[in-house]
N, C-alpha and C positions, 0 to 999 in steps of 0.2 A: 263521632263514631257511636252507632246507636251499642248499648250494650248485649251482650249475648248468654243467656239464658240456657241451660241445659242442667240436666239430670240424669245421671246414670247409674248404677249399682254393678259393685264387686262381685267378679262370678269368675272362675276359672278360665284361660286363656282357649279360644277359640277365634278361628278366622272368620271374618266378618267386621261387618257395624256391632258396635256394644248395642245396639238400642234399634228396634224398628222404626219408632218415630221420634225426629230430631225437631224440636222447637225453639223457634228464635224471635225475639221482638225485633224488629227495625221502624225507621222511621219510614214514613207514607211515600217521601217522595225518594224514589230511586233511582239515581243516575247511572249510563252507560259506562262499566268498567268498575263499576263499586264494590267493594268486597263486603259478602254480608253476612257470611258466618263459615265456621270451619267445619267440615266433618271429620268423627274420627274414625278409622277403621284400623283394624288390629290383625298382625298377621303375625302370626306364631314363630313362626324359622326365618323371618326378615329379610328373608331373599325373593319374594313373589313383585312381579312387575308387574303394578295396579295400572289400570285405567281406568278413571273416572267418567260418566257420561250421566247428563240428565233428559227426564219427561220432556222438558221442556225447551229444547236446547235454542231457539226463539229469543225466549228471554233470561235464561241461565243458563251458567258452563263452570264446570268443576275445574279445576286446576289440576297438576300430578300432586299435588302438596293438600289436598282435599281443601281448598277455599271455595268457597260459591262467588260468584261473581257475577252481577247483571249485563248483560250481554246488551240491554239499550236503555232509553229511561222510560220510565214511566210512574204510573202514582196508583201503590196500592189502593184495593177497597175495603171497605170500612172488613169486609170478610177473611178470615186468613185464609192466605195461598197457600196451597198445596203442591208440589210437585216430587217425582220420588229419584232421590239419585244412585245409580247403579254403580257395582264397582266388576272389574272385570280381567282374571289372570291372564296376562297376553300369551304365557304358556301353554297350560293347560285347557284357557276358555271360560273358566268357572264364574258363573257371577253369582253375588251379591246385592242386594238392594234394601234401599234404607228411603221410609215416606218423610219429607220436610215439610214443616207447616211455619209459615211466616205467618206473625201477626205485628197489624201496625202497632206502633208506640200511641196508648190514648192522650188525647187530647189534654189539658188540665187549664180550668181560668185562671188567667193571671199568672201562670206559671211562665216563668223566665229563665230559665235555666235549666241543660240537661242533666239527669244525673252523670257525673262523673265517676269511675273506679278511682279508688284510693289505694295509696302504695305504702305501705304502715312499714317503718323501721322495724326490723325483729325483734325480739326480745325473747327470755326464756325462764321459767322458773323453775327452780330446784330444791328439793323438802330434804333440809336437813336437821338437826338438833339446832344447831344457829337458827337467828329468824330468817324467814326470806331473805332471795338476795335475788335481786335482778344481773341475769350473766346475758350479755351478749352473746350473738354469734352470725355468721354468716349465711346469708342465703340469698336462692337465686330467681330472680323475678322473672317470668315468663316474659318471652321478646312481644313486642308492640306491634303490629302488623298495620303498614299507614301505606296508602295506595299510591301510585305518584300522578301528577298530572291531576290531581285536586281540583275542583273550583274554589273550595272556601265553605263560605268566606272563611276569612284571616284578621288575627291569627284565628288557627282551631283547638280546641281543647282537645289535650290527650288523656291525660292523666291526675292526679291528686297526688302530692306527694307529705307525709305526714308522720308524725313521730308522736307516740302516747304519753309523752312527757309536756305538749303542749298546752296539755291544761293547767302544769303547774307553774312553768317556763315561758317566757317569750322568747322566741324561737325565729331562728333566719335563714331560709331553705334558699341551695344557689344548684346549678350543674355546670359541669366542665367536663372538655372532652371538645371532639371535633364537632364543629354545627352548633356550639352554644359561644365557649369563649375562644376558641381556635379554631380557625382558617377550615371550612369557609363559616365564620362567623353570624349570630341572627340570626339561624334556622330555627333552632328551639329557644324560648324563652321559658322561666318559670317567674311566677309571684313571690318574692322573697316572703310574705306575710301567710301568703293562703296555702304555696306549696304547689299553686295550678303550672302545670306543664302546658304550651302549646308550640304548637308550628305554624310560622310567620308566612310560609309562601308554599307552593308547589313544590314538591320534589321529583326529582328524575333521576330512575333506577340506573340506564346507563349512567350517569355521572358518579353515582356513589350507591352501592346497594345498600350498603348499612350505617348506621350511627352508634357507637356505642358511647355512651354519658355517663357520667359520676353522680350521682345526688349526694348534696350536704345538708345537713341539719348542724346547726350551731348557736349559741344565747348570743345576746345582745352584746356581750364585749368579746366576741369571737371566738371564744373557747367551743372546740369540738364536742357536742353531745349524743349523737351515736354516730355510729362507725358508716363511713359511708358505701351508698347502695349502687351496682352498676345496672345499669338500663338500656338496653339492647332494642336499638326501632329497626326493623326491615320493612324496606321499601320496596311494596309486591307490585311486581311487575303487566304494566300494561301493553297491550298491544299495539303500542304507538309508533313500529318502526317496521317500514317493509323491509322486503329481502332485496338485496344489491348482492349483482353477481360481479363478479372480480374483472372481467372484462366484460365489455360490452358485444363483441363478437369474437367468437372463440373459433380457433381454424383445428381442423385435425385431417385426416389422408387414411385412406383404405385401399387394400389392391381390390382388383377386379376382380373376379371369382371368388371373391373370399365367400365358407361357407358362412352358413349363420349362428350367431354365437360370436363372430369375430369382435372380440375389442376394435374401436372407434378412438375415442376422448373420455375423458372427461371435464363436464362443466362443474362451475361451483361458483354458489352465492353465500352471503355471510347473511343477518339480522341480526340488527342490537340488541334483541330482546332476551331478556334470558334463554338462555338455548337450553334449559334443564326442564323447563314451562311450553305449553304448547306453541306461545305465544314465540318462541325463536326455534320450533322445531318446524324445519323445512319438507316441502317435498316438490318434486319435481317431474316434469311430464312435456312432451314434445305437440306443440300446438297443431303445427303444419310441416309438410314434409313439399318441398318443389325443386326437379318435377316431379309428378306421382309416378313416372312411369321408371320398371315396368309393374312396379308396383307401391299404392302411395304409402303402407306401411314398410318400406325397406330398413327403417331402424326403430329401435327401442331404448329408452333411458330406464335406470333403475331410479325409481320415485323418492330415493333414500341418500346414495352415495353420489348420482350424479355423470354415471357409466352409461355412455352409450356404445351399443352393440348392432350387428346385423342381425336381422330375426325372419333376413328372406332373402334365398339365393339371385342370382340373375344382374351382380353387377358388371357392367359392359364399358368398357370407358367408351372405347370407339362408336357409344351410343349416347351415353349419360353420362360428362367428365366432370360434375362438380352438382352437388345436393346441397340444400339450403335449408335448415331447418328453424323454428322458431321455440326457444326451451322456454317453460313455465317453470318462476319457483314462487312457489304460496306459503307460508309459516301458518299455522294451527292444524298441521299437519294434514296441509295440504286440503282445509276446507273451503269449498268455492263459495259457501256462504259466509263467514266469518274471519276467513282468511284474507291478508294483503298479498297480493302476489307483484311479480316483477317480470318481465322479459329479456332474452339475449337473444341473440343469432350466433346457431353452428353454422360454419362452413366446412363440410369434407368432399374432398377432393379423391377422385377417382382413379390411384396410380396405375401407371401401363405396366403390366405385366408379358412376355413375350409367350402370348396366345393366338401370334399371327406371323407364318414361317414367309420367309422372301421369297416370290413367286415370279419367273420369267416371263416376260410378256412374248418372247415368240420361243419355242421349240428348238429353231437354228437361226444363227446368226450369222457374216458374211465378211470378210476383210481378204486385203491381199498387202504383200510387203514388196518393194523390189529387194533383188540378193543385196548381202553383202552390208545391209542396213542394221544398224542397232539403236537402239531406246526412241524405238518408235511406233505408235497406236496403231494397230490394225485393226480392232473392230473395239465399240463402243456395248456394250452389256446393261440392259435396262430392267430394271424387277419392282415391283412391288410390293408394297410392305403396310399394314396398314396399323400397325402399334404406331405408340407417337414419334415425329421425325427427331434426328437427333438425340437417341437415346440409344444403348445397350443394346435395347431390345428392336431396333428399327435397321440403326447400321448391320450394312453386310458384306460378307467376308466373303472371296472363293475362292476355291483352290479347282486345282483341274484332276480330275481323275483318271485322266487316260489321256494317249496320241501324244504325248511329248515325253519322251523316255529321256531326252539329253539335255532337259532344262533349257531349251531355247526362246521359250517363252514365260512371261508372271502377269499376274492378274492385279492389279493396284486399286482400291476404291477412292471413289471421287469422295470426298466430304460431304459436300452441298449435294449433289443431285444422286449420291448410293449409285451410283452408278458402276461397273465394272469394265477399266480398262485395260485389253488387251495388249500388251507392250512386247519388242522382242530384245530380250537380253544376250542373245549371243547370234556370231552372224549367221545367213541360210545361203549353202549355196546352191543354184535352181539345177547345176550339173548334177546336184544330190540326190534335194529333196524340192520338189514342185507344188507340194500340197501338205497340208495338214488338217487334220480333224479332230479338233478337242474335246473331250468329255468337262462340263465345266458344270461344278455346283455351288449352290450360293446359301449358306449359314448366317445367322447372327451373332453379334458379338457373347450373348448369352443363352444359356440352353432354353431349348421350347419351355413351355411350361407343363406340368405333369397332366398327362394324356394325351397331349398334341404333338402328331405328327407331319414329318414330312411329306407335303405333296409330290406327286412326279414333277409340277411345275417350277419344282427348286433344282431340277437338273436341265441342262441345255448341252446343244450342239455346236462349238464355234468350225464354220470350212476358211482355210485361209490361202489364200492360192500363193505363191513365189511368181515375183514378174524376173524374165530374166534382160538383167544389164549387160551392156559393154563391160568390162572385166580388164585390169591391167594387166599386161604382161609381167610374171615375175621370171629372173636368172635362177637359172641350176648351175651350181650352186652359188647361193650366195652367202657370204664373199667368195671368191674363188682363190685357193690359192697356189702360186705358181711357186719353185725354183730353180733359183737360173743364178749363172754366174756372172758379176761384171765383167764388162768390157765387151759384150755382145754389139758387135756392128751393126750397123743405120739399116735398114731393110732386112734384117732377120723375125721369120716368121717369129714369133712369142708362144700363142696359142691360139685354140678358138673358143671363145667366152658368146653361148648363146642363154636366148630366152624362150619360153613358153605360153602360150595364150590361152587361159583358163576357158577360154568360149567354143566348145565342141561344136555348139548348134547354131550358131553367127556364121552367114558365109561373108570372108571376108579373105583379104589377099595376105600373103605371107608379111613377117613383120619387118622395120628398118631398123637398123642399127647406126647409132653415133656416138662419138665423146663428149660425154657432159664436162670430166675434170681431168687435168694432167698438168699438173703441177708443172715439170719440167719438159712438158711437148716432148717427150719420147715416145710417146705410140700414137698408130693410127688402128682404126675400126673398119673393116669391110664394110657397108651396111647394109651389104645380103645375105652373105653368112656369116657372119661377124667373128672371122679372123683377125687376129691381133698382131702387127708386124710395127718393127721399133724404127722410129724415126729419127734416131739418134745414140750413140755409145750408150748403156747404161752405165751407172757411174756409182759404187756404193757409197762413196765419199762426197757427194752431192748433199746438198746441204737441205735438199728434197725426203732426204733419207734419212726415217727415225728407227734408230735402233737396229738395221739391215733392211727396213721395209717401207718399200713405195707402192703409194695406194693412188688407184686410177677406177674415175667411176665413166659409167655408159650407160645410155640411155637404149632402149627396146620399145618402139612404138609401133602402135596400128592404125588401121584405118575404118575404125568402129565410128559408130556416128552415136555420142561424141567419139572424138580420140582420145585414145588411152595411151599411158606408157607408165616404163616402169625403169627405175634404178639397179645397178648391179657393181660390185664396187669388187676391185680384181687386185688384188695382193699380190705384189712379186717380193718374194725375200730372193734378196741378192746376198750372193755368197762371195766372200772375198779370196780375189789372185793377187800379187805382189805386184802391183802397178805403181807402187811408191817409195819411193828412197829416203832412206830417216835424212833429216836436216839436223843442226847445230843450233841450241836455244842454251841461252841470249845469243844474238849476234856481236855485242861489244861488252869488252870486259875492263878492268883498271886492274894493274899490276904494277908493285915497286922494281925500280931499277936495279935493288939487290936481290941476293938469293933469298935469304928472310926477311920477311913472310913475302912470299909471288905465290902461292897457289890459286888458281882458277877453277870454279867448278863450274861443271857446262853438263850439257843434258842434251840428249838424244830423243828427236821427235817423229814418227810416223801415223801419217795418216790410217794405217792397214790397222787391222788388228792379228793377232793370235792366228798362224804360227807365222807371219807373213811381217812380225814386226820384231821387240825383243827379245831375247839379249843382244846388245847388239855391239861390234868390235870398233874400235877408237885405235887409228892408228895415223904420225905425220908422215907428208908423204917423203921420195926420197930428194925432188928437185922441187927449188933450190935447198941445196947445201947448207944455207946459212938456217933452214926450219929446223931440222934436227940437231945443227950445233947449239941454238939458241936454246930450245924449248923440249920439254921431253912432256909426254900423254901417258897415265897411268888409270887403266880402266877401276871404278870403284865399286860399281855392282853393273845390272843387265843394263840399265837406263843411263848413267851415271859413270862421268871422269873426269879427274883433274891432272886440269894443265898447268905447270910451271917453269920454269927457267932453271935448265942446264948450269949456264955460267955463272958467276959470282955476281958479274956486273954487266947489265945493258941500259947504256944509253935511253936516256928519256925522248919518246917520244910515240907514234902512234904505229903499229907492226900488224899489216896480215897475215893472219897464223892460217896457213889450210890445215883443216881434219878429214880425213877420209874416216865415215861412217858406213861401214856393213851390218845389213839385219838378218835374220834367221830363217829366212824365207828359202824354198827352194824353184826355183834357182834364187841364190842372194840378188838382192839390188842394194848396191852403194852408190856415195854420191861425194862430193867431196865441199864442203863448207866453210867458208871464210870467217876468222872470227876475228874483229877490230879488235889488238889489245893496246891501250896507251899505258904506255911505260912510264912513271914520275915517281920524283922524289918522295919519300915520305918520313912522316915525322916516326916520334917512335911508337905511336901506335897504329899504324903502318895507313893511315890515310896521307892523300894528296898534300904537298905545300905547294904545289908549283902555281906560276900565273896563270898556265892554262888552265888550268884547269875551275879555276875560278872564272876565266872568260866562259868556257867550255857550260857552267853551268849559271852563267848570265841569262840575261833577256834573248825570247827567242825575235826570229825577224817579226813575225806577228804583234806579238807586244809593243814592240820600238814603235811600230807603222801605228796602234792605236794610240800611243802614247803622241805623238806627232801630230795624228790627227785633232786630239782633245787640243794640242795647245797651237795651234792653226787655228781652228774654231774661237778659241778663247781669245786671241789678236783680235779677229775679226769681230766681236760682240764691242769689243775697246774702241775700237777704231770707229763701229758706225755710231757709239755712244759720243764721240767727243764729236762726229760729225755732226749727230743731231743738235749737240749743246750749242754749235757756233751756227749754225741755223736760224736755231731757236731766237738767239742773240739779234743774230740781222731783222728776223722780223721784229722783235722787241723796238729796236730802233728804225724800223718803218712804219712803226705804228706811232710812233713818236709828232705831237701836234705842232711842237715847240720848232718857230723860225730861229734861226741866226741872226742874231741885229743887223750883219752886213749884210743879211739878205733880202731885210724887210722892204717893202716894196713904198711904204711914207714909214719915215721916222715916227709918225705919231699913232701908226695903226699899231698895235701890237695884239696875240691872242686873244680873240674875241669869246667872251662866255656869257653875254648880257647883251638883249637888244634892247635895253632902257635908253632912255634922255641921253643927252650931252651932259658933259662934267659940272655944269652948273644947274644944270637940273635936278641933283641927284641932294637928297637930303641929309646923307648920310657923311660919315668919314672919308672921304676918297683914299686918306694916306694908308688906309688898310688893306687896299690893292698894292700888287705889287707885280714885277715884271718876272717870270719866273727863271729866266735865267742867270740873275743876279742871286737867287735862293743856291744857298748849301747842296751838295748832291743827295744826301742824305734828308734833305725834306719836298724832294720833287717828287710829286704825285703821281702815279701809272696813269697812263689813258682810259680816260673814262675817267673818272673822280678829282679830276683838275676843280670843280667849279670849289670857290672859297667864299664862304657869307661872312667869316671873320675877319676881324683887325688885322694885317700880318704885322708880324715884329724888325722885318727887317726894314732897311732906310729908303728911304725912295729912291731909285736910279734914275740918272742920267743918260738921253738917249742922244746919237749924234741925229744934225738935221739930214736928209736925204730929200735931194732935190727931186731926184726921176721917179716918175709916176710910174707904180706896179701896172704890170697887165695885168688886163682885166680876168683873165684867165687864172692866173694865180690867186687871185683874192677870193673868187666864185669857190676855188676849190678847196681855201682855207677856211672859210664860212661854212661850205657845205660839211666838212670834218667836224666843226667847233658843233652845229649844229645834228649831227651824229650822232656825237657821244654825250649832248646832251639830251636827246630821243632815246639814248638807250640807258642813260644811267638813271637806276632801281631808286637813288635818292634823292633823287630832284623833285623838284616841289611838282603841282600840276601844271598843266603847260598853259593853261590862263594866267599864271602869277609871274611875278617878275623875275626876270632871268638873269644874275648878273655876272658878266663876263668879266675879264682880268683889267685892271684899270692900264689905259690908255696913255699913262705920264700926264706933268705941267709944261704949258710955253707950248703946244700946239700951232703953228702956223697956222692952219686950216680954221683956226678956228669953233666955236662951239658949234654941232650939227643942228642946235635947237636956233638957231638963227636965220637957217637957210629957209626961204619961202620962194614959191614959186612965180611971183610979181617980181622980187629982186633978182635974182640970178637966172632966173629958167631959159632965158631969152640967150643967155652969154654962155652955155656950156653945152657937148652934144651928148646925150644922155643912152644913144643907139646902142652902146654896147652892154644894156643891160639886159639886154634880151637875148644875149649870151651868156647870164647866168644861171639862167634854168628856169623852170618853173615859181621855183620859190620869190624869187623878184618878176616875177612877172607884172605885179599889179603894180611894182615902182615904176617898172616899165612903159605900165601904159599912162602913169601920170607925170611923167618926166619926159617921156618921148612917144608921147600921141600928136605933138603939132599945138595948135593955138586954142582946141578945143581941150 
């Protein structure tokens, strides 16, 4: 860093430069962003907000902190540069200016080195009677001002660091602090010997704007020799970082009509660069505006904050729904020459406001209903609206302003198409009303917008005609109700139950009359003039009758095209007369054969009610004789008497007691009631001991009969179970292979299970066959699993000889069995392998079969009847009895 040169003189505080002309040496060659000397300017009351600006702003620019800074590179001339820098109150306006003259640094042979400033330890002297005395003390070294973004080279020389005791001292200079021996580490070094400071690489002000360092001075065995100095470097800031806005495309929303002036958004970008330096003070500005229409300045940004506003009336959604702008931000306050700039995209969006009222497409509109109809459309309502669909300001609402005074019609909006449907809520009838004409208007859900009015086109006409229907007939009155007293005879007029046909203007023929409902077929229906005559006693005690009243419906039809009819439901309350005579409940009683305890309590029952039933009189009658000697009746309330036994003593057994029962009716109706009392012994607490009565409350006949049945049933499951078993049994032993020796047809044949060789054929044990009826019962084998490949254990039998020759029939069909169940048994080997059947005994007469050839015997025996063995010997057949071929 070339050194900096100036002169100034003490003069009283005034605002301005101290000095007209500021002089500085630097070196020749000057790079882009170099800082090359400071101005000072002086302002009195420290509140004025300078701006600095230079002659030349090309190739220099003042900073707010007064630095000069080369705006490119290049290489002085051997001439000093002049240019003049102004200073200027952003208040008031006022400026100031001050002429700079650069002069290069001269040349020197053989000169190798720049001068460096030297940073001298303090010291102080003070005149007292004592001799001097050197007093330390503190002081503060002006900061180091080092640019970031350097080329070098590296390291570079800052400073000299030095202590005036070094000529008498050898002396060892260090610094600490952050950037030298702490993190980040090697930024500045110094020469423990010479005291040289430098800096090893580039610095960058985002990363760290300041450094602050310690310097040490200390001798050669460590001890501290002056107090040490701190040293303050700031890192002035270059313009090495554009503006970056915080989104890339920023959205905002404006209503329509908005005047001008309306807030918008706003956008905002950040810069790394010092934001106190031109170099991170922002400004901002709207490139393009699309579309232009109706006008291509419709917004404005403030070039400071970042606010966009309207700055021109005429926004329209239903024209222009969305605007797209492009925002500049430039840092050196917004210079398009020396400024970085950056771009975003606004997007605002043009909201609907409700500046377009719902307009009817026709004047009048046309529907008709038939009568008598509910929640049903009559005429369809279609309008217009031209704010956006689906919103507030689009949907619409109407009410009717006139022609329907009784609320018989509502108007309901369709969602999807705003449409307005006419519906009718209550019914019409055409004998009424024939026509309607509705005054209908259509609003939106939210008020116009200020100054917009209603057109006439938001008011309509609806005409809606009534078609008139076939119409049911309804009863006067319905229900109808009658009263009448039971016991009315079978063909007694009742009344006359008509109806009426709501259709004045239908020409049509009078109506019919019939029975829909009647419970108990007591009445019939004229079905001309619909008189009502009983077909039967009424009866209040009918079981038809609830509570005094029987309900009968009828039907009233016409001959409308369709046909119509209608229901009419006729009520007779029936009044009650004394048609009924109280009866005697329970009908059987149990009483002791003594006088204590016999009382009976019994109860009097009538169908009638009030005044036609109780209180009612209990009295026995006078014949026979033996009722009143026996028994005496003693009334206990209106419902209620008991009856008990006169004499001391009666006989056990079962007694009809008559009661004559009279009720309160006028005229009375009595009747007179049988009551079973059985008479028996009792113990002493006055229940039965007798036999009867224990028969009396046995098994009824029902019971017996089911019980008889179950064990009838149960024989019979017994009976076919032990049928089946002895069944079962026979065939078991019809399935049986096993001959009876008396019955063998040769002594020597016995149960065949092998059609191998003859007995001396066989290479095996013979005595392990065995004849199986000689076997234990307990080791004979079921059919089917006769065949035995083993030894058996028991002794070989003896068979008797039998001269007569089996027929031939018998043997075919013992074969054919043996053959069977070796076909069917699951454990038999395959039917290629050798088969062996039950051994045949010793001492055969016949002989071994492996002996027989057809040279020797064939000639001597007739062999025909093998061709009554079946199929299976068929081929012995044809070799044994085909003749000489």
């Amino acid at each position: 860093q070339a050194p900096i040169k100036a002169t100034c003189e003490d003069m009283s505080c005034k605002t301005g430069f101290p000095e007209d002309v500021h002089s500085a040496v630097v070196s020749r060659t000057v790079h882009g962003g170099q800082p090359l000397l400071n101005v000072r300017f002086r302002s009195c009351d420290g509140n004025k907000k300078i701006h600095f600006g230079s002659s030349e702003p090309e190739d220099f620019r003042v900073g707010e902190d007064g630095v000069v800074y080369a705006e490119r590179s290049f290489q002085l001339s051997a001439e000093p540069t002049e240019f003049v820098v102004s200073a200027q109150d952003k208040e008031t306006q006022e400026e100031w200016q001050m002429r700079v003259k650069l002069t290069p640094e001269p040349v020197f042979a053989g000169a190798s080195e720049k001068k460096i400033e030297d940073i001298v330890f303090p010291w102080q002297q003070y005149k007292h009677s004592s001799p001097l005395k050197r007093q330390k003390r503190d002081w503060v070294i002006p900061p180091i001002n080092l640019p970031e973004n350097s080329r070098g080279p590296f390291p570079q020389e800052l400073v000299r660091i030095r202590s005036d005791r070094d000529k008498s001292l050898s002396l060892r200079y260090s610094v600490t602090g952050p950037g030298a021996d702490q993190p980040p580490t090697g930024i500045f070094i110094i020469n423990p010997i010479s005291g040289q400071l430098s800096v090893t690489k580039p610095l960058d002000r985002e990363q760290i704007a300041s450094f602050h360092l310690r310097a040490h001075a200390v001798d050669v065995n460590g001890n501290q020799v002056e107090n040490p100095i701190d040293i303050v470097i700031n890192v002035i800031d270059m313009n090495d970082n554009r503006p970056e806005f915080l989104h890339q495309v920023w959205n905002g929303t404006v209503p329509e009509g908005s005047k001008p002036g309306t807030y918008v958004m706003t956008v905002t970008a950040i810069d790394a660069d010092d934001p106190n330096a031109q170099n991170g003070m922002l400004r901002y500005r709207i490139l393009s505006q699309a579309p232009s229409s109706p006008s291509p300045n419709m917004f404005t940004i403030n070039n400071e904050t970042g606010d966009i506003i309207t700055v021109a009336a005429g926004l329209d959604r239903e024209k222009v729904q969305q605007y797209t702008l492009i925002i500049q931000a430039t840092d050196m306050e917004g210079n398009p020459t020396y400024g970085l700039s950056n771009t975003a995209t606004a997007v605002i969006t043009v909201t609907d406001v409700n500046d377009n009222p719902p307009e009817f497409t026709a004047m009048t509109f046309y529907g008709e209903v038939p009568e008598n109809r509910v929640d049903v459309i009559v005429a369809n309502l279609t309008v217009t609206d031209k704010d956006q669909p689906h919103t507030p300001a689009w949907n619409a609402m109407y009410r009717m302003t006139g022609g329907d005074p009784t609320g018989r019609f509502t108007i309901l909006t369709d969602p999807n198409s705003n449409d307005g449907l006419v519906t009718v809520v209550k019914p019409i009838d055409f004998e009424t009303n024939r026509m309607f004409v509705l005054t209908v208007a259509a609003e939106n859900q939210v008020p116009l917008a200020k100054g917009i009015q209603h057109p006439p086109q938001s008011t309509a006409t609806v005409s809606i005609t009534v078609i008139d229907v076939n119409e049911s007939p309804y009863f006067v009155p319905n229900p109808k109700l009658v009263r009448q007293e039971e016991g009315l005879l079978a063909g007694s007029m009742l009344t006359t139950f008509t109806a009426q046909d709501p259709d004045r203007y239908m020409q049509q023929t009078s109506l019919r009359y019939s029975k829909l409902s009647d419970p108990a077929n007591w009445l019939k229906i004229d079905p001309v003039n619909g008189q009502i005559t009983t077909t039967a006693v009424l009866d209040r005690e009918s079981i038809y009758v609830q509570n005094n009243m029987y309900n009968a419906t009828f039907l009233a039809s016409d001959n409308g095209i369709p046909p119509m009819s209608g229901t009419g439901t006729l009520q007779i309350y029936l009044l009650d007369i004394n048609d009924n005579a109280p009866q005697v409940n329970p009908k059987e009683a149990t009483t002791c054969e003594t006088l204590q305890p016999n009382a009976i309590n019994i109860t009097a029952v009538d169908p009638d009610i009030d005044p036609n039933a109780g209180p009612f009189a209990f009295e026995l009658p006078d014949t026979p004789a033996s009722i009143k000697r026996n028994w005496t009746i003693v009334r206990i309330s209106g419902d209620h008497a008991q009856l008990s036994l006169r004499i001391r003593f009666l006989e056990a057994g079962i007694y009809d007691v008559p009661i004559v029962i009279t009720d309160s009716g006028n005229p009375h109706a009595s009747s007179t009631s049988v009551l079973k009392v059985k008479v028996c012994q009792c113990d002493i607490n006055g229940d039965c001991t007798d036999v009867d009565r224990i028969v009396g409350a046995g098994l009824g006949t029902g019971a017996i009969i089911a019980i008889l049945l179950c064990i009838i049933i149960l024989l019979i499951l017994v009976l076919m179970f032990v049928v089946w078993m002895k069944r079962r049994d026979k065939e078991r032993q019809a399935k049986q292979l096993l001959i009876d020796p008396e019955d063998d047809v040769r002594d020597n044949i016995l149960k065949y299970d092998e059609e191998g060789g003859g007995e001396e054929d066989q290479d095996y044990d013979l005595s392990q066959l065995q004849q199986p009826d000689t076997v234990e019962p307990d080791a004979i084998k079921p059919v089917g699993i006769r065949r035995l490949d083993e030894r058996p254990i028991h002794a070989e039998p003896q068979y008797p000889v039998r001269s007569a020759a089996p027929h031939p029939g018998d043997i075919g069909d013992f074969i054919n069995e043996g053959l069977k169940a070796a076909d069917n048994d699951p454990t038999a080997p395959p039917y290629d392998s050798l088969l062996v059947f039950d051994y045949e005994g010793s001492g055969s007469t016949a002989g071994s079969l492996s002996s027989l050839n057809s040279s020797s015997s064939g000639g001597e025996q007739d062999y025909d009847y093998l061709n009554d063995w079946g199929p299976r010997f068929k081929k012995l057949a044809d070799m044994y009895g085909g003749g000489d071929d």
